[in-house]
Backbone bond lengths (Angstrom), bond angles and torsions (degrees), N, CA, C in turn:
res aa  C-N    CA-C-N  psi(-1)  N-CA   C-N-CA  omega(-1)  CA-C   N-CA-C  phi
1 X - - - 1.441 - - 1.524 108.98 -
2 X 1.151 122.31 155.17 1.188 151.69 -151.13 1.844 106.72 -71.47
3 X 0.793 151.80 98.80 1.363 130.20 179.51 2.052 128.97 -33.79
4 X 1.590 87.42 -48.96 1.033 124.86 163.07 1.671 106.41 -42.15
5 X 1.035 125.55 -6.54 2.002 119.79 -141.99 1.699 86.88 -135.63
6 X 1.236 123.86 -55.68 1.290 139.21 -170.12 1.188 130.00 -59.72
7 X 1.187 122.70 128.75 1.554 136.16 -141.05 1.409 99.12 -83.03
8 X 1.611 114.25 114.89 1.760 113.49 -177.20 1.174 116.04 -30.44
9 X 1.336 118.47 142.57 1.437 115.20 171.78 1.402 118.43 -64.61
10 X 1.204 122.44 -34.80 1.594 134.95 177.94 1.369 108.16 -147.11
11 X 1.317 108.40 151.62 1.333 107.02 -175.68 1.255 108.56 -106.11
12 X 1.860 109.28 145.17 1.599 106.49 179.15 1.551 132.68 -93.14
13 X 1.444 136.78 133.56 1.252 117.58 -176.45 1.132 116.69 -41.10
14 X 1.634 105.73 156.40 1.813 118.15 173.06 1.665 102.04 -49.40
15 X 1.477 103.98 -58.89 1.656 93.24 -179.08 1.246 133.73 -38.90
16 X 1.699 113.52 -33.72 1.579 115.80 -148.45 1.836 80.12 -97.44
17 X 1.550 140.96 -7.60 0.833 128.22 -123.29 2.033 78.39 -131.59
18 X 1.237 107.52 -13.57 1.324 105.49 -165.19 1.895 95.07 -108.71
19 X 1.081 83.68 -15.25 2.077 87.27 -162.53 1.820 84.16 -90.51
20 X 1.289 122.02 -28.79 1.800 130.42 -179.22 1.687 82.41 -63.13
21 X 1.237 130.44 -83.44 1.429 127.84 -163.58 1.186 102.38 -42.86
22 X 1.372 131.85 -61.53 1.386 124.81 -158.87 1.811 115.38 -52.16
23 X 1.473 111.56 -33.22 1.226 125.13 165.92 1.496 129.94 -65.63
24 X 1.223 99.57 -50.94 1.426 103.26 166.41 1.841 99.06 -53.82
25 X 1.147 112.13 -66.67 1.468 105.58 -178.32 1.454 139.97 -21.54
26 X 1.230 91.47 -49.88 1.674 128.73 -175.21 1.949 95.67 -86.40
27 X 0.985 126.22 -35.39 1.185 107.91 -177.82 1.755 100.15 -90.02
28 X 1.021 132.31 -33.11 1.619 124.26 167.24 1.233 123.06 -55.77
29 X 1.112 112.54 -19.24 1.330 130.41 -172.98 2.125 101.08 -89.26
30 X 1.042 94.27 -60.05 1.797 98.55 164.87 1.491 118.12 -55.23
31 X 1.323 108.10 -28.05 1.621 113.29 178.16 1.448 124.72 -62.56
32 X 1.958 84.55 -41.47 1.891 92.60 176.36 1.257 114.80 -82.38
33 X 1.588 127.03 -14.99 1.069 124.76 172.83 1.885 112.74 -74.23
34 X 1.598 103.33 -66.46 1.312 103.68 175.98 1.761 131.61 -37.37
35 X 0.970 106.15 -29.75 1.618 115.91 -165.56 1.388 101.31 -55.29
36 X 1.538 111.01 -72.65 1.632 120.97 -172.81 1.313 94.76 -53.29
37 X 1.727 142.46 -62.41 1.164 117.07 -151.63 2.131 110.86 -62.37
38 X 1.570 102.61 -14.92 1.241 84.77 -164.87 1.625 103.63 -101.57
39 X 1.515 114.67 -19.46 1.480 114.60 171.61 1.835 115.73 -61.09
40 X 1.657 107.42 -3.01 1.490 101.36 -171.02 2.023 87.19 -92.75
41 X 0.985 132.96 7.07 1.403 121.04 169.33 1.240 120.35 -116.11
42 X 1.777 115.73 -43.11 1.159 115.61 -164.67 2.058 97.76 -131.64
43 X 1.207 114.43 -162.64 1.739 124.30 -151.74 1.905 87.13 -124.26
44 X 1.903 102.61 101.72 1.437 93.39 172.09 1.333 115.06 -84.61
45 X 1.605 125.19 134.20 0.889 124.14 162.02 1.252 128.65 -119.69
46 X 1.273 128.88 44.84 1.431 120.94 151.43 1.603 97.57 169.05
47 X 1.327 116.44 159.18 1.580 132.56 -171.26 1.510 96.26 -131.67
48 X 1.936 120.66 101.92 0.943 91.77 -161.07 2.245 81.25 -140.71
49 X 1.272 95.50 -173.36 1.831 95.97 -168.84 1.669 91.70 -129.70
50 X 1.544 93.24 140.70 1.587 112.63 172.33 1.585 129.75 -87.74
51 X 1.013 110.81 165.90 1.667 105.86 -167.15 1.652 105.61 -45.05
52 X 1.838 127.30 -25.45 0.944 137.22 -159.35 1.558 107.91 -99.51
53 X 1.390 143.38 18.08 1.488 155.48 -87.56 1.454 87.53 -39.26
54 X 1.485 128.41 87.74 1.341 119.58 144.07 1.732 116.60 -104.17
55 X 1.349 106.65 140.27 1.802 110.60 -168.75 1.599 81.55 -88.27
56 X 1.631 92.70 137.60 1.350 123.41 -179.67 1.413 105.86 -134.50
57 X 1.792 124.59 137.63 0.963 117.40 160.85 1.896 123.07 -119.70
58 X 1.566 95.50 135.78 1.482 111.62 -158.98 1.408 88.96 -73.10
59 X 1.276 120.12 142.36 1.578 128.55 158.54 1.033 123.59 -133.26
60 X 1.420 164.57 -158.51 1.738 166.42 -71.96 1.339 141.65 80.80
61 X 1.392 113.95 114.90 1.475 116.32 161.60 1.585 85.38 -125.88
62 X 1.795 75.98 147.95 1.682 117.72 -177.07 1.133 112.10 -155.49
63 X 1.688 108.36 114.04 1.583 120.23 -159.05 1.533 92.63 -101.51
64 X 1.431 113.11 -13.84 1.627 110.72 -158.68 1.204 129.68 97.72
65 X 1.418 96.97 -1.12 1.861 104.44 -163.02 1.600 97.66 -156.93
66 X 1.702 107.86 -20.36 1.636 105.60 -178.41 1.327 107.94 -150.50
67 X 1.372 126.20 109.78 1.272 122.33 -166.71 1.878 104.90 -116.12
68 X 1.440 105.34 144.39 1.444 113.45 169.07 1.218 97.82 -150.73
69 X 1.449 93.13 123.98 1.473 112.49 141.80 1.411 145.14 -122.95
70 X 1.076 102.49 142.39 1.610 123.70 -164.51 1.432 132.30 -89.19
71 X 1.187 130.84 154.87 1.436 144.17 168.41 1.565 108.04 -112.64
72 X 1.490 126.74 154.63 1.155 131.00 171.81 1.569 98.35 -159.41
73 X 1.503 114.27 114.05 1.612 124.29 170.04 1.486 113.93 -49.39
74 X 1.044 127.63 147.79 1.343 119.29 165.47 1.706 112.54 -116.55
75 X 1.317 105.13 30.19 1.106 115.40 153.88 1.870 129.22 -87.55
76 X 0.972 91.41 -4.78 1.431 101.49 161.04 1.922 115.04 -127.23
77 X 0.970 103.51 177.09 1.536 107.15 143.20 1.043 162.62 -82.11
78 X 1.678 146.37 121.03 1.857 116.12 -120.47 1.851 83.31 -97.15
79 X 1.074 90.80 147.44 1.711 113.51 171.03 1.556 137.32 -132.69
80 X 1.687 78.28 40.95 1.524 110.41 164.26 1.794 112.02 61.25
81 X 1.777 102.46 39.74 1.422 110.91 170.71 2.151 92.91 -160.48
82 X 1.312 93.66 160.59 1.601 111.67 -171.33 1.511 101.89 -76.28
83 X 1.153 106.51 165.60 1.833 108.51 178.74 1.828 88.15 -102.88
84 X 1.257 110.82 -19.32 1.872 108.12 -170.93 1.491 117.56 164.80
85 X 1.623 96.79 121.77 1.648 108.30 -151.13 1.603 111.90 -105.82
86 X 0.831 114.87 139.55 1.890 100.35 147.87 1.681 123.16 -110.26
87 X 1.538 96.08 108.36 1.804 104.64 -177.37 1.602 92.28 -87.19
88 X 1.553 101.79 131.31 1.854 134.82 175.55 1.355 110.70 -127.46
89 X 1.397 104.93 141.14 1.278 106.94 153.09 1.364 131.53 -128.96
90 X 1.527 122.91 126.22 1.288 115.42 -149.84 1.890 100.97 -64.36
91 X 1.724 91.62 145.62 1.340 99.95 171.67 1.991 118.21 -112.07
92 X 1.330 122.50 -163.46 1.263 104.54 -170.11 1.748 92.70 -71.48
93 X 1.061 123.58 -58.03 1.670 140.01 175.60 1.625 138.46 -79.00
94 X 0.943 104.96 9.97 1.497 138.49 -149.45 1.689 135.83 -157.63
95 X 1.144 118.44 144.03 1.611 107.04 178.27 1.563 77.52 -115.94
96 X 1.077 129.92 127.84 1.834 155.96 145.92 1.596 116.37 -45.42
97 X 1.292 121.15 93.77 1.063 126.05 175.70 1.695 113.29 -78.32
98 X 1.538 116.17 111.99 1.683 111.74 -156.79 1.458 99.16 -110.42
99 X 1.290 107.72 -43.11 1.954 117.22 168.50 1.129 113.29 -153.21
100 X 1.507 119.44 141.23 1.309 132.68 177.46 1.896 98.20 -102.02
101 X 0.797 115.51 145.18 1.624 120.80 -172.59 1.515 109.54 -141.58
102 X 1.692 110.06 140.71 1.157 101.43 173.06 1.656 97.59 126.22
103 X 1.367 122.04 154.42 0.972 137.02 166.94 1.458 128.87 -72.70
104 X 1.495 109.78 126.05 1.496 120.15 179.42 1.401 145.48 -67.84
105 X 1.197 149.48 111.04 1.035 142.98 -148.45 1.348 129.54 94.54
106 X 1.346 131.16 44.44 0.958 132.17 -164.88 1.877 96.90 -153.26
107 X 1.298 107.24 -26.02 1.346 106.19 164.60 1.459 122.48 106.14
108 X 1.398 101.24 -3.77 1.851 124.78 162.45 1.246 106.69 -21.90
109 X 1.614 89.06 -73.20 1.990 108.21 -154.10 1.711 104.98 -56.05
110 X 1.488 96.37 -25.19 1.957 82.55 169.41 1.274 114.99 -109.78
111 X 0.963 122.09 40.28 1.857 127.56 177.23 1.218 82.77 -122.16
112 X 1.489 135.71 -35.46 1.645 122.53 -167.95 1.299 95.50 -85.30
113 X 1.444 118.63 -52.61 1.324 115.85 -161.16 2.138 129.33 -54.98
114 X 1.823 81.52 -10.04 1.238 105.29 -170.53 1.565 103.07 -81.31
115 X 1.635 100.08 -49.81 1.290 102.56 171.78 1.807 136.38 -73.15
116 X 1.218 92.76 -17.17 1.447 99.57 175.05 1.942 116.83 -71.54
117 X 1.602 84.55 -32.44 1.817 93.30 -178.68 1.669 87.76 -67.96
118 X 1.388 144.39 -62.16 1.427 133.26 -159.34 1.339 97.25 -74.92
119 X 1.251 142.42 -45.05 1.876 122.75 175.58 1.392 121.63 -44.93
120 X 2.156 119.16 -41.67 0.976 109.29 171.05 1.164 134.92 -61.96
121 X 1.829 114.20 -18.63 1.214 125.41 -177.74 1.417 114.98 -72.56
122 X 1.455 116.77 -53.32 1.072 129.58 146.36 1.644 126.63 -13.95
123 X 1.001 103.60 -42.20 1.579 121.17 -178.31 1.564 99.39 -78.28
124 X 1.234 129.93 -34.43 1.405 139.83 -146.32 1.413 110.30 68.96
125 X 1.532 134.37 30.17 1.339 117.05 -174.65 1.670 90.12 -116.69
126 X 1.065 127.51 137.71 1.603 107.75 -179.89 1.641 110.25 -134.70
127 X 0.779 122.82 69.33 1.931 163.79 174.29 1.170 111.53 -128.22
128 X 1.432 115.68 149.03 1.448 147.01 -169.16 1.318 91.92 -176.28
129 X 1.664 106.01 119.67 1.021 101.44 179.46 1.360 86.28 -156.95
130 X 1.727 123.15 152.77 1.575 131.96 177.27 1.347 112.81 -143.67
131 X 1.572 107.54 -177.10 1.431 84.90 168.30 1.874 86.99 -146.08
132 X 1.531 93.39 152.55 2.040 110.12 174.23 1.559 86.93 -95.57
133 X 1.762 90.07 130.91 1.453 117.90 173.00 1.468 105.56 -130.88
134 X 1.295 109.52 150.33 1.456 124.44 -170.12 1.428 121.74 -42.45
135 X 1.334 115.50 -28.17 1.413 102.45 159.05 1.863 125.54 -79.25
136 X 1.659 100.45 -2.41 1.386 74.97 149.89 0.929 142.17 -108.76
137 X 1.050 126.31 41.20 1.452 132.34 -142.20 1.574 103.90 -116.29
138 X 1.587 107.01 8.04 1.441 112.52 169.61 1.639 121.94 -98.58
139 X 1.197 90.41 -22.48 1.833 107.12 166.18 1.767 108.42 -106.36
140 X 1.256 129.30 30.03 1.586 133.83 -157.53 1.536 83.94 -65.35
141 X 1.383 125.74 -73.28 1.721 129.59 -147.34 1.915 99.89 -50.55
142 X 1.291 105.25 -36.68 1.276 100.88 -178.37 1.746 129.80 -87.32
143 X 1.248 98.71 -3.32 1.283 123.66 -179.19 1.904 104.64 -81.51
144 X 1.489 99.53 -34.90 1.499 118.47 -151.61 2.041 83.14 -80.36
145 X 1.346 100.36 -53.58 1.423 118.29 174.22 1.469 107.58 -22.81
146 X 1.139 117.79 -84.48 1.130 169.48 152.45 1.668 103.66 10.58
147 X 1.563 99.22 -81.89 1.076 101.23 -179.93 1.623 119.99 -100.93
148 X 1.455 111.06 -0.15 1.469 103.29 143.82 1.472 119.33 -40.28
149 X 1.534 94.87 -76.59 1.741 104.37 -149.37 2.022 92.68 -63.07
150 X 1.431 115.04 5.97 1.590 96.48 160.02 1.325 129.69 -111.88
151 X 1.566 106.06 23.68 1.245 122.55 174.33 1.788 117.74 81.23
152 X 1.274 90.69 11.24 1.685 81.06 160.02 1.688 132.21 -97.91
153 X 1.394 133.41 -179.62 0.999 111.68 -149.45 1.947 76.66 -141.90
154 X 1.813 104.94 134.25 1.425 105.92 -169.02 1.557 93.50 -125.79
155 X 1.718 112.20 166.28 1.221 132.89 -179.46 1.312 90.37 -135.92
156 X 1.479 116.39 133.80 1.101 111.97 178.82 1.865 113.90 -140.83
157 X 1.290 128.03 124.46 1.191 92.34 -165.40 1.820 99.39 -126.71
158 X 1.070 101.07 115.78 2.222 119.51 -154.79 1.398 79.10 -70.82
159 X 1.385 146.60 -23.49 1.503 103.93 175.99 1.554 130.49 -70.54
160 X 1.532 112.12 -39.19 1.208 153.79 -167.30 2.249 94.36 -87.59
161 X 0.969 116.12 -10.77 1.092 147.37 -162.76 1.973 100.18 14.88
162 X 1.116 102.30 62.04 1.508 127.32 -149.49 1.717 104.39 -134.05
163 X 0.978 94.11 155.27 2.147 94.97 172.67 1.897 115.38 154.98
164 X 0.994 81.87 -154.54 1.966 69.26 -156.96 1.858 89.34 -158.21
165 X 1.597 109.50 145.18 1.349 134.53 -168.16 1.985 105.06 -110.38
166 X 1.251 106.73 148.99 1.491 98.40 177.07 1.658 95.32 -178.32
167 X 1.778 99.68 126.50 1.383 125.99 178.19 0.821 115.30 -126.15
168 X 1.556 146.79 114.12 1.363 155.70 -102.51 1.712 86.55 -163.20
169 X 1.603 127.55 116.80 1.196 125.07 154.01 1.848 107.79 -54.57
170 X 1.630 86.37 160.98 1.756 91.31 176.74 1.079 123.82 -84.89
């Protein structure tokens, strides 16, 4: 059966259920605003929702040689900077993951990460590939998390506290 079909597991108060609409509201409402201001700089590609249903919009610059792409909440209003990016640089086989930016836990890094695997494809290049450098090596277990459960495949070597990321289309 359908997810869609299946009888809530619990039901939510009227309150929690009216203050949910009002948000959704308020963020659709930021959506129609945000879009144009940010499609007049950069290439939107996708309107998409986070593990938390927050509407996020995916965006891009691509110089050919330096690619970022972006997230922007539409829980606020955009003010002409990303809520959390991924800066790349294209390689011969590969788009180069150089920094991921932005705050954790909120569910960005896999709304981008989702989109970055379909842009490269898009591109015809189908690599994702990065590399762990010693400063991350203070958040490593969650990093490892991270880009496991998105299907990439890491080498990591804890002395050198150094290693390298790689996501291979199918």
């Amino acid at each position: 059966m359908s997810a869609f079909l299946e009888e809530p597991k619990e039901a939510k108060p009227k309150d929690q259920l009216i203050e949910e609409m009002a948000s959704m509201e308020m963020q659709l409402i930021r959506l129609q605003q945000n879009i144009p201001k940010i499609a007049a700089d950069y290439r939107v590609i996708a309107v998409d929702q986070t593990k938390h249903h927050e509407h996020v919009i995916v965006y891009v610059h691509d110089d050919g040689v330096v690619c970022r792409l972006m997230i922007d909440s539409c829980l606020h209003p955009y003010h002409g900077h990303w809520d959390y990016s991924i800066h790349a640089t294209w390689k011969e086989s590969s788009l180069h993951i150089d920094d991921i930016r932005g705050d954790a836990g909120y569910g960005y890094g896999s709304v981008l990460l989702d989109h970055a695997k379909k842009y490269v494809q898009e591109k015809h290049v189908h690599a994702l590939t990065g590399s762990i450098v010693p400063r991350d090596w203070d958040h490593i277990e969650r990093l490892i998390h991270f880009y496991e459960k998105h299907g990439f495949h890491l080498t990591l070597d804890e002395q050198a506290k150094a290693g390298n990321i790689r996501w291979e289309a199918a």
